[in-house]
N, CA, C and O atoms as a GROMACS GRO file, in nm:
protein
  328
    1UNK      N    1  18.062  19.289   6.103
    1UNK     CA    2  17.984  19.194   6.178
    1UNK      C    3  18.079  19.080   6.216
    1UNK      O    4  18.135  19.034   6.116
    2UNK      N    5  18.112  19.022   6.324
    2UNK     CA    6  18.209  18.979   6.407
    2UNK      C    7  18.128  18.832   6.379
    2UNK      O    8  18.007  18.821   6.396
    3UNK      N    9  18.176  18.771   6.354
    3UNK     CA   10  18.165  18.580   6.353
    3UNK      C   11  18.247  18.502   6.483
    3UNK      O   12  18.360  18.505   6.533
    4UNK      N   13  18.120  18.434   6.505
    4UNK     CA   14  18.184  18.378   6.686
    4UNK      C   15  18.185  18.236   6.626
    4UNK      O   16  18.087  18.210   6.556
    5UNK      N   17  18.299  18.116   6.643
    5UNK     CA   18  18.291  18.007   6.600
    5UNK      C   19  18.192  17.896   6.715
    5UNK      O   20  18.200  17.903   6.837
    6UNK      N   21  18.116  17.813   6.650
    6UNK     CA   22  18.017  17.720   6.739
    6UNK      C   23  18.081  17.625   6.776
    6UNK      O   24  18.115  17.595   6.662
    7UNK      N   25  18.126  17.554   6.834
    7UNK     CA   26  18.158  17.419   6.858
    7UNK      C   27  18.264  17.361   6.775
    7UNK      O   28  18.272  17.248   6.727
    8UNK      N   29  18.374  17.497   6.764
    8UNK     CA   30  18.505  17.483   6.649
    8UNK      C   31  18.568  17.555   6.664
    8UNK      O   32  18.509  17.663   6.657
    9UNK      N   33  18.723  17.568   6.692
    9UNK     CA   34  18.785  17.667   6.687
    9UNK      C   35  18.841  17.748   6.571
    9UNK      O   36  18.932  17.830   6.583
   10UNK      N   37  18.795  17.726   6.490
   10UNK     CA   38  18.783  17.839   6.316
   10UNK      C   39  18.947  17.798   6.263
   10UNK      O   40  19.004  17.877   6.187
   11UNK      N   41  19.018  17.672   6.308
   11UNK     CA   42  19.094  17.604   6.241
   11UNK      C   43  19.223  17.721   6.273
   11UNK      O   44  19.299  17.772   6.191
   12UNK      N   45  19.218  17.740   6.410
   12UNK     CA   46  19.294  17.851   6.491
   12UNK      C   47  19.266  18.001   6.454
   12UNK      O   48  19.348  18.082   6.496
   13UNK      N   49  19.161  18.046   6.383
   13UNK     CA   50  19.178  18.199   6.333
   13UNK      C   51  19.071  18.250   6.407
   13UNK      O   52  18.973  18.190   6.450
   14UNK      N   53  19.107  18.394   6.421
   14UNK     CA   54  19.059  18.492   6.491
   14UNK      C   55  18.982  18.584   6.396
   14UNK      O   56  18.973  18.549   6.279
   15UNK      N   57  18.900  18.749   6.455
   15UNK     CA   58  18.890  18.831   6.408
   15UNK      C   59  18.856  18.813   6.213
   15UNK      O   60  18.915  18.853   6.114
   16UNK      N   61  18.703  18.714   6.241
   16UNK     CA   62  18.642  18.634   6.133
   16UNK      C   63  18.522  18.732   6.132
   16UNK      O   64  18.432  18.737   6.216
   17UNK      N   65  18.535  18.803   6.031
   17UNK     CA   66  18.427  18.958   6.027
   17UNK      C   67  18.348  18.916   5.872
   17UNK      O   68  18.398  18.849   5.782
   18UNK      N   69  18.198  18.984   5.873
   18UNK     CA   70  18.172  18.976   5.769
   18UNK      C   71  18.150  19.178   5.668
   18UNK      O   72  18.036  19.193   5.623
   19UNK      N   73  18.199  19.240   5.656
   19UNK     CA   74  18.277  19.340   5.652
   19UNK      C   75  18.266  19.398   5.488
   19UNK      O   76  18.294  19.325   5.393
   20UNK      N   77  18.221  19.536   5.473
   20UNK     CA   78  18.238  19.574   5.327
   20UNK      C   79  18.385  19.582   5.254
   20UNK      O   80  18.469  19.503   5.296
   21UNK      N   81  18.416  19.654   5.164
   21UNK     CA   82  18.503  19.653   5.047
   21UNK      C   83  18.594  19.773   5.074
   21UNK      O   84  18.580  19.832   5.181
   22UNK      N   85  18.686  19.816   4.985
   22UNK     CA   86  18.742  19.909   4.989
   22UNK      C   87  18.752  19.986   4.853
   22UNK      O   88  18.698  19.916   4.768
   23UNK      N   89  18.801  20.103   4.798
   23UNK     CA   90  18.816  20.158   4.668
   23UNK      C   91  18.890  20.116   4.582
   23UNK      O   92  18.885  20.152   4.465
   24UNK      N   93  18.987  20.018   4.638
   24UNK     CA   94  19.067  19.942   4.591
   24UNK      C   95  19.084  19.800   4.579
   24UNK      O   96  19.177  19.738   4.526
   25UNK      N   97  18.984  19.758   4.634
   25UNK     CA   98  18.930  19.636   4.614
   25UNK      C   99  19.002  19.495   4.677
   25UNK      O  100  19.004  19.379   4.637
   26UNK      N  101  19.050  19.554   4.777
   26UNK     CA  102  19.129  19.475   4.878
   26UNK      C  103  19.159  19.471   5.020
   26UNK      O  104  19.261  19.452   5.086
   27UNK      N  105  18.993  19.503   5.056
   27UNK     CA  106  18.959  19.504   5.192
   27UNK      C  107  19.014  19.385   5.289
   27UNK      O  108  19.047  19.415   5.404
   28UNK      N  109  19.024  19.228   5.235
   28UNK     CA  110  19.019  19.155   5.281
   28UNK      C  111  19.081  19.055   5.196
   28UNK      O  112  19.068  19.046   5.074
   29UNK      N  113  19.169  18.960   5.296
   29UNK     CA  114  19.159  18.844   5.148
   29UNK      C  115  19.140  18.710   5.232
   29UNK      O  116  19.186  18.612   5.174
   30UNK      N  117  19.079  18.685   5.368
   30UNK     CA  118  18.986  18.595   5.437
   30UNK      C  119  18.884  18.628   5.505
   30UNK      O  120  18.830  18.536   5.566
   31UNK      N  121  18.824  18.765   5.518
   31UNK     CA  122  18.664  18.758   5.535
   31UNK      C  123  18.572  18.765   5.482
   31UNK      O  124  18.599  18.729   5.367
   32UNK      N  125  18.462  18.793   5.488
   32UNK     CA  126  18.377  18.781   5.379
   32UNK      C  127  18.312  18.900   5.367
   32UNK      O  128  18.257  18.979   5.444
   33UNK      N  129  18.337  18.892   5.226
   33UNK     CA  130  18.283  19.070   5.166
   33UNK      C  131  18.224  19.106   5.111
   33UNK      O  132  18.273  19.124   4.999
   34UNK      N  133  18.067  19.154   5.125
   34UNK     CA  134  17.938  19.187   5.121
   34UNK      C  135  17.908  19.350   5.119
   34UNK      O  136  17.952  19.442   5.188
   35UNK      N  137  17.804  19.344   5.002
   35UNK     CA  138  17.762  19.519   4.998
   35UNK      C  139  17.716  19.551   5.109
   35UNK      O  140  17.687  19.467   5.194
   36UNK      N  141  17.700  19.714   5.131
   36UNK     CA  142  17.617  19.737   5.266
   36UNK      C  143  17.432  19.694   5.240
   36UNK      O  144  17.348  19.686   5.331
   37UNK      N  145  17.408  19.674   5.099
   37UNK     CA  146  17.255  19.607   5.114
   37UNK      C  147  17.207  19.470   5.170
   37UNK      O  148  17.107  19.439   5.235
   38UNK      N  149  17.345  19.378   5.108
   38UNK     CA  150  17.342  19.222   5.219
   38UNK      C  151  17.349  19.213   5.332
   38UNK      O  152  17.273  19.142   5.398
   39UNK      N  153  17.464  19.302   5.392
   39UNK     CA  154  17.458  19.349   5.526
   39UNK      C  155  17.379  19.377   5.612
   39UNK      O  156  17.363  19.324   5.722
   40UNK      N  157  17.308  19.492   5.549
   40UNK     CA  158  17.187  19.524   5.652
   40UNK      C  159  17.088  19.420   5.607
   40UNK      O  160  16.987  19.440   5.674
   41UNK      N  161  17.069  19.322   5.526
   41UNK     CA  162  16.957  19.244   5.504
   41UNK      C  163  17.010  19.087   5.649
   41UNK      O  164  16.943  19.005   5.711
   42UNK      N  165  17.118  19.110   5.643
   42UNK     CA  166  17.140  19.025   5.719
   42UNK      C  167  17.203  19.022   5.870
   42UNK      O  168  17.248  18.937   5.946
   43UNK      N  169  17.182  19.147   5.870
   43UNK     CA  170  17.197  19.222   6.027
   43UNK      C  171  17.021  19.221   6.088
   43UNK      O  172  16.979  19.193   6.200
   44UNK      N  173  16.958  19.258   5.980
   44UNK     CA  174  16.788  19.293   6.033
   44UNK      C  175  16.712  19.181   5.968
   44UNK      O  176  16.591  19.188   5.946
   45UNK      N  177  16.798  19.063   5.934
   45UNK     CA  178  16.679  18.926   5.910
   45UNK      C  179  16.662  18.820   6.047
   45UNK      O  180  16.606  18.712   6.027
   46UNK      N  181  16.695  18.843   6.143
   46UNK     CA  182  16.649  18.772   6.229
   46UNK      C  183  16.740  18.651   6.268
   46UNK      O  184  16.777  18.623   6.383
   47UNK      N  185  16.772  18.581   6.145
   47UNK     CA  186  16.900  18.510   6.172
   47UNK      C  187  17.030  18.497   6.243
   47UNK      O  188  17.088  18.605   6.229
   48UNK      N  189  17.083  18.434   6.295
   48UNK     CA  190  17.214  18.441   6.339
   48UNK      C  191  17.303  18.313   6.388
   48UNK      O  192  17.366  18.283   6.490
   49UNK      N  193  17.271  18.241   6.235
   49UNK     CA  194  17.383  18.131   6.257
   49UNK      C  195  17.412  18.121   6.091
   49UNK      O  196  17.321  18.106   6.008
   50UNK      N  197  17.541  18.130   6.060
   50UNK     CA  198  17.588  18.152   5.941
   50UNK      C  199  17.652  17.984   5.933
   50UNK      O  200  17.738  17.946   6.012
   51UNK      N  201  17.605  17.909   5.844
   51UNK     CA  202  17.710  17.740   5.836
   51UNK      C  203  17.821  17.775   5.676
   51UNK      O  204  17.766  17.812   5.572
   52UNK      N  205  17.942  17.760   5.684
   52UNK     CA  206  18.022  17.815   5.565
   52UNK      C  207  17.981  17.658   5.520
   52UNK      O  208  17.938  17.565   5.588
   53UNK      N  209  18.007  17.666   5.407
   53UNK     CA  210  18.013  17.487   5.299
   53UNK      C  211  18.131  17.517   5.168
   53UNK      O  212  18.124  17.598   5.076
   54UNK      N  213  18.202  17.449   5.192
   54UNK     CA  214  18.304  17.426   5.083
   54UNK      C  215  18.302  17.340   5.005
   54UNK      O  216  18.293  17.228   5.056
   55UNK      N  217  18.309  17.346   4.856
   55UNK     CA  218  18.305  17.240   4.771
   55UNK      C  219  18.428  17.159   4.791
   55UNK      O  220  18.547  17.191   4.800
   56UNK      N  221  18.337  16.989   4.799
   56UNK     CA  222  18.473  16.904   4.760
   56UNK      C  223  18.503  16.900   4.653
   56UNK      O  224  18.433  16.966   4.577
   57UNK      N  225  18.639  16.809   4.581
   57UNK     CA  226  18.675  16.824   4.502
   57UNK      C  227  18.560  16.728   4.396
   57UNK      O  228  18.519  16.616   4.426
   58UNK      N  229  18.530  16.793   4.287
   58UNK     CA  230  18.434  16.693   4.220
   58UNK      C  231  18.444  16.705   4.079
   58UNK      O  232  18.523  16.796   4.058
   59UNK      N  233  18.404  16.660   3.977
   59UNK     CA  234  18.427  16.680   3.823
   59UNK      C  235  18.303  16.836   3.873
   59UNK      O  236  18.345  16.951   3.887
   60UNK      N  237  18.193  16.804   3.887
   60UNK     CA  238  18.069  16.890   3.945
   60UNK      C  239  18.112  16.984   4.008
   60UNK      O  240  18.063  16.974   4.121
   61UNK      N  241  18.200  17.104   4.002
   61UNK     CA  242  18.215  17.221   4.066
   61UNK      C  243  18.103  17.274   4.165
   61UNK      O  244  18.090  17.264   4.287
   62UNK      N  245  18.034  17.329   4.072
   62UNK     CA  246  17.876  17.378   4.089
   62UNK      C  247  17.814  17.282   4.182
   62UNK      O  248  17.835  17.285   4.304
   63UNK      N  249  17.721  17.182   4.111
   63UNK     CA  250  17.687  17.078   4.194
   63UNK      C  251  17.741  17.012   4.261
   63UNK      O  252  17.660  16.921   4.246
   64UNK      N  253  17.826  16.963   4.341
   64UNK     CA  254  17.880  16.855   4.392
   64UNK      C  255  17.824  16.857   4.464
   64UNK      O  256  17.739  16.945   4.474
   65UNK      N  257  17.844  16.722   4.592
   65UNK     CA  258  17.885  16.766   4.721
   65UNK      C  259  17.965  16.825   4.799
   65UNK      O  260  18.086  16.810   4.786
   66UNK      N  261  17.879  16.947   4.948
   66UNK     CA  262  18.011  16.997   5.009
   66UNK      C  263  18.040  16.968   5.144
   66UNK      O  264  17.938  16.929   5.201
   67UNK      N  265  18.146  16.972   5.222
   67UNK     CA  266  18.182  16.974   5.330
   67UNK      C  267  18.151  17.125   5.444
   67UNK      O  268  18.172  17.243   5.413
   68UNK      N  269  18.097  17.074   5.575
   68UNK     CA  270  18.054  17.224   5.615
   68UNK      C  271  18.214  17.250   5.682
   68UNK      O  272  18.288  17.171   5.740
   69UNK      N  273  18.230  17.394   5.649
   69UNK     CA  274  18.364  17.452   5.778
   69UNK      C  275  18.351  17.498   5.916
   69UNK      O  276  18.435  17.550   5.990
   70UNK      N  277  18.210  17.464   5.940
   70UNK     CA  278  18.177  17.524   6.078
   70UNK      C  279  18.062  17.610   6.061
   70UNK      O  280  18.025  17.640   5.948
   71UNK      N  281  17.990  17.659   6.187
   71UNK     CA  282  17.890  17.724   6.194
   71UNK      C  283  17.943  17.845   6.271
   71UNK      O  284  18.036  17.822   6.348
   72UNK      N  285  17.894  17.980   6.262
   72UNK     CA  286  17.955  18.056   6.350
   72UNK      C  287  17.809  18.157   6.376
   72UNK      O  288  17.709  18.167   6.305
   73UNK      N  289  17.838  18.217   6.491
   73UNK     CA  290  17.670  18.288   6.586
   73UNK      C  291  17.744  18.439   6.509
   73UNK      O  292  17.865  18.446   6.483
   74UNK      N  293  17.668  18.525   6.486
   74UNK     CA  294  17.624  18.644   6.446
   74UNK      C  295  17.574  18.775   6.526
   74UNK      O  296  17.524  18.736   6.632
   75UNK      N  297  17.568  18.914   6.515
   75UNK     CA  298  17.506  19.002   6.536
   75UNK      C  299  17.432  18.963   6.748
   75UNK      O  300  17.513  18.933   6.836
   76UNK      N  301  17.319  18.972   6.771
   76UNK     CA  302  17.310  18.946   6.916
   76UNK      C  303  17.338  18.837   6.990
   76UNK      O  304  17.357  18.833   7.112
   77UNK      N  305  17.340  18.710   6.879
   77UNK     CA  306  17.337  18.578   6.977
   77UNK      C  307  17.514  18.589   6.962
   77UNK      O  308  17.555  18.538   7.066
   78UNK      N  309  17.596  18.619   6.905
   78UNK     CA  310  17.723  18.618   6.922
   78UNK      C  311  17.785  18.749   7.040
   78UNK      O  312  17.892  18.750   7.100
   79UNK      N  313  17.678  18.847   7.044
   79UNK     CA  314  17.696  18.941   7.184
   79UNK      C  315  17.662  18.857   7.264
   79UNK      O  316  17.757  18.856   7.342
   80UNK      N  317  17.589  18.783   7.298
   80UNK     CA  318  17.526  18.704   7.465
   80UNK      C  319  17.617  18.600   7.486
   80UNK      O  320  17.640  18.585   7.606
   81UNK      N  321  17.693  18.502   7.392
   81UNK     CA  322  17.842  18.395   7.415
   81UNK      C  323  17.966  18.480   7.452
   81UNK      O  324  18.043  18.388   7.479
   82UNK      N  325  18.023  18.571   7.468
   82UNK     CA  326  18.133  18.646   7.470
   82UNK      C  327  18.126  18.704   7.641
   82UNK      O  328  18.213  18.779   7.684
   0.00000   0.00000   0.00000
């Protein structure tokens, strides 16, 4: 599933997939890697704007506050921008 960046250029990167695993467990080591059950839950939920959030640095790992990295369009609304 191909990630289209919104109103950001993805901090120059390209070819931002959200993409299963391999047998070896090193499909990827910057996209994001999801079973085929999340996948299809999130191919056929209707949605299609993914916002990433990164933790700042905080004693609060878990809780803190985070910073967003961008929003990126999904599945059809990322077919109709292209």
């Amino acid at each position: 599933m191909s990630l289209t960046p919104v109103g950001h250029n993805a901090l120059g990167r390209s070819a931002f997939l959200i993409h299963g695993n391999n047998a070896v467990n090193n499909a990827s080591k910057s996209c994001i890697i999801l079973g085929p059950t999340i996948r299809n839950q999130i191919a056929n939920g209707g949605d299609t704007t993914l916002i990433l959030l990164w933790p700042q640095a905080t004693a609060d790992r878990c809780h803190g506050p985070t910073s967003s990295l961008g929003a990126y369009q999904f599945g059809r609304a990322a077919s109709r921008r292209i």
